[in-house]
C-alpha positions in Angstrom: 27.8 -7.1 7.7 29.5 -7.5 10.9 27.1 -7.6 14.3 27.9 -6.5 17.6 27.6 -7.9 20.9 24.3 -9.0 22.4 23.5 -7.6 25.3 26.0 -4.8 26.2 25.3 -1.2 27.8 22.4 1.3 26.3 25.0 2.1 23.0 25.7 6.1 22.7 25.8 6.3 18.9 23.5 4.0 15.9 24.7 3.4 13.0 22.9 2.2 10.2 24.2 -0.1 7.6 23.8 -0.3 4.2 22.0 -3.9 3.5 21.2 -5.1 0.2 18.7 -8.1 -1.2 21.2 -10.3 -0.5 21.0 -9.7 3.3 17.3 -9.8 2.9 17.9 -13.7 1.7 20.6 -14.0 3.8 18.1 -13.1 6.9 15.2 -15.1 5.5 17.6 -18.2 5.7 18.6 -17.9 8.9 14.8 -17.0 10.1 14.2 -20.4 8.5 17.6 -22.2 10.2 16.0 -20.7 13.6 12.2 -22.1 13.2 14.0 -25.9 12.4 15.9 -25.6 15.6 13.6 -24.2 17.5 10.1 -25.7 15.9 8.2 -26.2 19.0 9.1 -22.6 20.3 7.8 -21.3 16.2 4.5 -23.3 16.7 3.4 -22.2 20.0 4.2 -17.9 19.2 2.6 -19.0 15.9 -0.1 -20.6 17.0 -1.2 -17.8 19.0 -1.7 -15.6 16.4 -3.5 -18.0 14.2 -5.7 -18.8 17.4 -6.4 -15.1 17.7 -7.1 -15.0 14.3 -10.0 -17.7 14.0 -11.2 -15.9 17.5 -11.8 -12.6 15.7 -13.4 -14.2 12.3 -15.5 -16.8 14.6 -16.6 -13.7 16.7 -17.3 -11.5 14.0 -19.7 -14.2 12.1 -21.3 -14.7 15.5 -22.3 -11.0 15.5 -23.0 -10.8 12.1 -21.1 -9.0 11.0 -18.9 -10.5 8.1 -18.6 -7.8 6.0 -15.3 -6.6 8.7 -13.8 -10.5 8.1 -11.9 -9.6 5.0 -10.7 -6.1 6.5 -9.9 -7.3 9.7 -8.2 -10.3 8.2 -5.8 -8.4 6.2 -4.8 -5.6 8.7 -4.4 -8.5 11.1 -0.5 -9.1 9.8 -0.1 -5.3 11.3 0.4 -6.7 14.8 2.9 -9.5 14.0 5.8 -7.2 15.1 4.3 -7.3 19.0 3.6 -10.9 18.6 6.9 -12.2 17.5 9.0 -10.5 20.4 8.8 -14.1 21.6 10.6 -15.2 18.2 13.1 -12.0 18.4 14.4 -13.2 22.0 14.5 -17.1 20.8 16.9 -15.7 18.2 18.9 -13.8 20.3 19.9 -16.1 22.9 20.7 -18.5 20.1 23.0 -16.3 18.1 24.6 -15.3 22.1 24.6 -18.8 23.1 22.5 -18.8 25.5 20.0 -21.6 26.3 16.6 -21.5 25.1 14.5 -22.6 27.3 10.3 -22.3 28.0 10.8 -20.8 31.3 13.7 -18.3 30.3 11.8 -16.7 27.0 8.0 -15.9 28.4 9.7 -14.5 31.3 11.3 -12.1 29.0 8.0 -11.8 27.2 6.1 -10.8 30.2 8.9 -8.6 31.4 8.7 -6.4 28.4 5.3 -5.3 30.2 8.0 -2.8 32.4 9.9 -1.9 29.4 9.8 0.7 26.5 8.3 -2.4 23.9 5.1 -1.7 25.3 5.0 1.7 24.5 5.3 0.2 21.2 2.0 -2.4 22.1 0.3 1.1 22.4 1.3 2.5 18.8 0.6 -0.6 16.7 -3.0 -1.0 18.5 -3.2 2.8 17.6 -2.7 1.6 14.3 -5.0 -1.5 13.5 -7.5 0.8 15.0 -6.9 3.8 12.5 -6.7 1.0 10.0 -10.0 -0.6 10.8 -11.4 3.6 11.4 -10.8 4.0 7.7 -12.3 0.7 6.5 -15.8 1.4 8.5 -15.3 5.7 7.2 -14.6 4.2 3.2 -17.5 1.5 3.5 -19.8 4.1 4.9 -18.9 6.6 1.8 -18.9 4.1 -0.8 -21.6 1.7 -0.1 -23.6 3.1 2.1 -26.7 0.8 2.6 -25.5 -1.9 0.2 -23.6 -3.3 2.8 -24.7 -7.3 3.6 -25.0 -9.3 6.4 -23.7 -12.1 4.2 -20.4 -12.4 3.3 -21.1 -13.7 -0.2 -23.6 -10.6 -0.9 -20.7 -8.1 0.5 -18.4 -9.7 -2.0 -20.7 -9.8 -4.4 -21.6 -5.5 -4.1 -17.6 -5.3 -3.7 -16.4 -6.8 -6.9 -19.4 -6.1 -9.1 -20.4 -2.6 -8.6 -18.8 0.9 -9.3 -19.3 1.8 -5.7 -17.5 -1.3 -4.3 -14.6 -1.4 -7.1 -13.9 1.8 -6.0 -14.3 1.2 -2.5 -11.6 -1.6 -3.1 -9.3 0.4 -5.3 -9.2 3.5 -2.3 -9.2 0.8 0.7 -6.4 -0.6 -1.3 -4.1 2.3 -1.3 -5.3 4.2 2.0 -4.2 0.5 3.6 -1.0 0.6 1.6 -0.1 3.7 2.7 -0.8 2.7 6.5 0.7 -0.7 6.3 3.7 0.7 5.3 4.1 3.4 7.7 3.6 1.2 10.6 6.2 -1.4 8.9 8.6 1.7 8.7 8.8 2.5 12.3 8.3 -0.8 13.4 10.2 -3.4 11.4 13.7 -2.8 13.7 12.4 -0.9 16.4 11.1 -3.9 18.0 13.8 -6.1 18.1 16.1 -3.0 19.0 13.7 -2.5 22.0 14.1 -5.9 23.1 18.0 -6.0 22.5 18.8 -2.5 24.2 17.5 -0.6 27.0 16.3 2.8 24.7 13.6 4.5 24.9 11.0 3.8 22.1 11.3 7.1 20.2 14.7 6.8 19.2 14.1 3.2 18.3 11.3 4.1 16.2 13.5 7.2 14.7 16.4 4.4 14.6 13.8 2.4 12.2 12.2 4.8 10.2 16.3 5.4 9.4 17.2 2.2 8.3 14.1 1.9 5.7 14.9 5.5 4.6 18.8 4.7 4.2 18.3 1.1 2.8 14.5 1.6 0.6 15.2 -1.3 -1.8 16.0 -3.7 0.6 13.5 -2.7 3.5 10.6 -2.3 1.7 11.3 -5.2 -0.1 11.3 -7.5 3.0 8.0 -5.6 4.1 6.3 -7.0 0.4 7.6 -10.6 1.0 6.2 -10.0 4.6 3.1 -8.8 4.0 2.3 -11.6 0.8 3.7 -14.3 2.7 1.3 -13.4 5.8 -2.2 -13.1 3.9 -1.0 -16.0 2.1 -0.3 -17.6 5.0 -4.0 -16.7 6.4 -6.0 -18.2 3.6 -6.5 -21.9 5.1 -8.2 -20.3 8.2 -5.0 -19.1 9.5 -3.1 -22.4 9.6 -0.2 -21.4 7.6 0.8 -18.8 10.0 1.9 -21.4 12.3 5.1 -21.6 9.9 5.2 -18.0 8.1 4.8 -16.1 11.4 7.9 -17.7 13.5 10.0 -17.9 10.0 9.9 -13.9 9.8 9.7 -13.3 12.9 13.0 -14.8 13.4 14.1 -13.4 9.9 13.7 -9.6 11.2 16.0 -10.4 14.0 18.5 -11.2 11.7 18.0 -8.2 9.1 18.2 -6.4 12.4 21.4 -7.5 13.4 22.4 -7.0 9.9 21.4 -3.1 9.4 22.0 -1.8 12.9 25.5 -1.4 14.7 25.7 0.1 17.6 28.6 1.5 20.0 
């Protein structure tokens, strides 16, 4: 797909693409060529969210209670979009060759604090909250008073009676179902917000498009997204020091791919 130019006037018209799995591969690549030459950069944006990862578990044990570990664990990949802004600008001034520097990227970071992006902040914190709502309104339904103060017990009740299958089999798709709206309106509206001065309406609109004009390929970054990430959070978080910058930079570039603007 051809790109535009980085950096130009608020566009008038957005056009959508039509992408394929190939630029889904193609993207992942050059997410991956971006996190090699920028590894430092990848680690430190990475490293916060792992951080704030083992914060929340650590903090959650300390209060016991552990049985909101495993659901707060998995809807933690729902604020990766806000987090990577840092990896979205690192790819942009690389593709406009412009110099990456420490100083020049979290000063664009912090000065999204004035911009529409953190309108955006406020809907994917709407989210995980909604998201960790339902999880406290299912456990309540299902279990009841079976829930533990031990993690092991909680698995145990989850995976071993009727109550907690079920409770895992409704958590399962009520959290599909959320996940993937937030990844709809979210996936390009970020980095669009960061390229272009809009206001965060039309790039969520401008997102929800390109998922509802391109399904395969959209939703089928979201899956590799979403595995990669709880696979990624399994060794107490480490391996989103690697996954996180890697698609971070990797949705720039599906970005730049499925959106032209004029």
């Amino acid at each position: 797909m051809g790109k535009q130019a980085i950096g130009a006037a608020p566009p008038h018209k957005i056009r959508i693409n039509t992408i394929g799995l190939a630029d889904v591969r193609a993207a992942l690549r050059e997410g991956w060529k971006d996190f090699r030459r920028y590894p430092l950069f990848g680690l430190f944006f990475g490293g916060i969210y792992a951080v704030g990862g083992v914060f929340i578990v650590a903090m959650l044990s300390l209060y016991h209670q552990p049985w909101m570990i495993i659901p707060i664990a998995i809807g933690f990949p729902l604020i990766g979009p806000f987090v990577a802004v840092g990896l979205y600008e690192i790819s942009r001034r690389d593709e406009a060759g412009q110099p990456v520097t420490w100083r020049g990227i979290l000063a664009e970071v912090f000065r999204q604090r004035e911009r529409q992006l953190s309108w955006m902040a406020f809907v994917v914190l709407f989210v995980f909250w909604v998201w960790i709502y339902q999880v406290r309104l299912l456990l309540a339904l299902f279990l009841g008073f079976k829930i533990s103060a031990s993690l092991p017990a909680f698995l145990t009740v989850v995976t071993t009676t009727p109550e907690g299958l079920l409770f895992l089999a409704v958590g399962t798709i009520v959290g599909a179902v959320i996940a993937t709206v937030l990844f709809t309106v979210t996936v390009i509206s970020m980095p669009l917000l960061l390229d272009r001065d809009i206001d965060f309406v039309t790039a969520m609109i401008t997102s929800v498009r390109a998922v509802v004009e391109n399904p395969v390929a959209m939703l089928g970054f979201g899956v590799i997204v979403a595995a990669a990430a709880i696979l990624a959070m399994v060794p107490l978080f480490v391996g989103l020091l690697a996954a996180l910058p890697i698609l971070g930079h990797a949705t720039w570039h599906l970005y730049r791919r499925v959106v032209a603007l004029s």
